[in-house]
C-alpha positions in Angstrom: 166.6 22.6 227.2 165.9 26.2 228.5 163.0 27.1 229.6 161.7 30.7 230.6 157.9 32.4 231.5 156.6 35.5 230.3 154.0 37.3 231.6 152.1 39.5 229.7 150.0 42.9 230.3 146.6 40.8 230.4 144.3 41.6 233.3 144.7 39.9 236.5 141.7 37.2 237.0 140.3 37.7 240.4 139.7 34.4 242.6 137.0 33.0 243.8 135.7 33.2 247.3 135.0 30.3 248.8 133.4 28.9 252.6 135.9 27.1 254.8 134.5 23.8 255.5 135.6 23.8 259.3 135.1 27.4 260.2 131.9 28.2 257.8 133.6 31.8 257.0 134.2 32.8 253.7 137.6 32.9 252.5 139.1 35.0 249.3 140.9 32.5 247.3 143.9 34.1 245.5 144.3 35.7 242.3 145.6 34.3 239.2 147.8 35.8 235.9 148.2 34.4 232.6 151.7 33.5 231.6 153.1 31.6 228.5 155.9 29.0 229.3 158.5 29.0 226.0 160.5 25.7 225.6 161.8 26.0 222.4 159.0 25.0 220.8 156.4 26.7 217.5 154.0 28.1 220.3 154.8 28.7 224.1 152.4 26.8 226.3 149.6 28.9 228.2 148.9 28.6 231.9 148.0 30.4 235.0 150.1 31.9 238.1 149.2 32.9 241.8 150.0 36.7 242.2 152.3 36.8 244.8 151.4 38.4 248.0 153.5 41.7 246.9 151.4 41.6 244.3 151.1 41.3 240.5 154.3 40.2 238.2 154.8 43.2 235.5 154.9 42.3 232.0 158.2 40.3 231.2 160.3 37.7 230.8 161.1 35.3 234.1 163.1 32.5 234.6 161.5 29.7 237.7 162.8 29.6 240.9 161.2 27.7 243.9 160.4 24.0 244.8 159.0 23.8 241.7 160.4 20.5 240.7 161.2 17.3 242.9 162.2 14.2 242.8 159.0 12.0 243.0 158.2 8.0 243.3 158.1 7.8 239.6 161.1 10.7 238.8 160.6 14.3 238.8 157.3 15.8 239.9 156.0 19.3 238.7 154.6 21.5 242.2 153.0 24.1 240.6 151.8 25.6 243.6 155.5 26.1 244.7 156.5 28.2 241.1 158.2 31.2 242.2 159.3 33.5 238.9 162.7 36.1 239.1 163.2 38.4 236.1 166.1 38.3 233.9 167.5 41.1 235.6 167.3 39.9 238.9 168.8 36.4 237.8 171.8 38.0 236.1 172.7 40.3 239.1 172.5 37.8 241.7 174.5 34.9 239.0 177.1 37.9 238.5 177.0 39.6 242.0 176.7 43.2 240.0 173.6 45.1 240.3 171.5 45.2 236.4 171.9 47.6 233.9 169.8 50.6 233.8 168.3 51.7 230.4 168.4 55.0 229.9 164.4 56.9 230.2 
């Protein structure tokens, strides 16, 4: 099976503050992106993804990277909050050791 994200040019959905239970402050919680998860299947499946802290994915095609699947108790356990996305681009150069192809402006 081969599985790959896209992201597309949707607006960003800003989080939610929220009040820390132990220090009472309020704390922004972080902001989310829609993405579409194609498995091979009729209709990719919809979900969300934190924006990274460099900020937003652009509008593409990803493969996951991370901790985003372990072995579990009961076999392999999905850690969404570990997803981590790389483009196609960026995969093929570090697979291949050669930087990506530049298309001509």
């Amino acid at each position: 099976m081969f599985l790959f994200v896209e992201i597309t040019p949707e607006a960003i959905i800003p989080g939610k503050s929220y009040q820390d239970k132990a220090t009472g402050m309020m704390r922004p919680a972080q902001a989310k992106q829609n993405a579409y998860l194609h498995s091979g299947k009729a209709y990719p499946l919809p979900f969300m993804v934190k924006v990274p802290e460099s900020g937003p994915y652009k509008p593409g095609r990803y493969l996951m990277t991370g901790e985003v699947f372990k072995t579990g108790e009961y076999g392999l356990d999905y850690r969404g909050s570990e997803l981590q996305l790389c483009s196609f681009d960026d995969a093929a150069a570090i697979i291949t050791g050669k930087p990506a192809i530049q298309k001509a402006a």
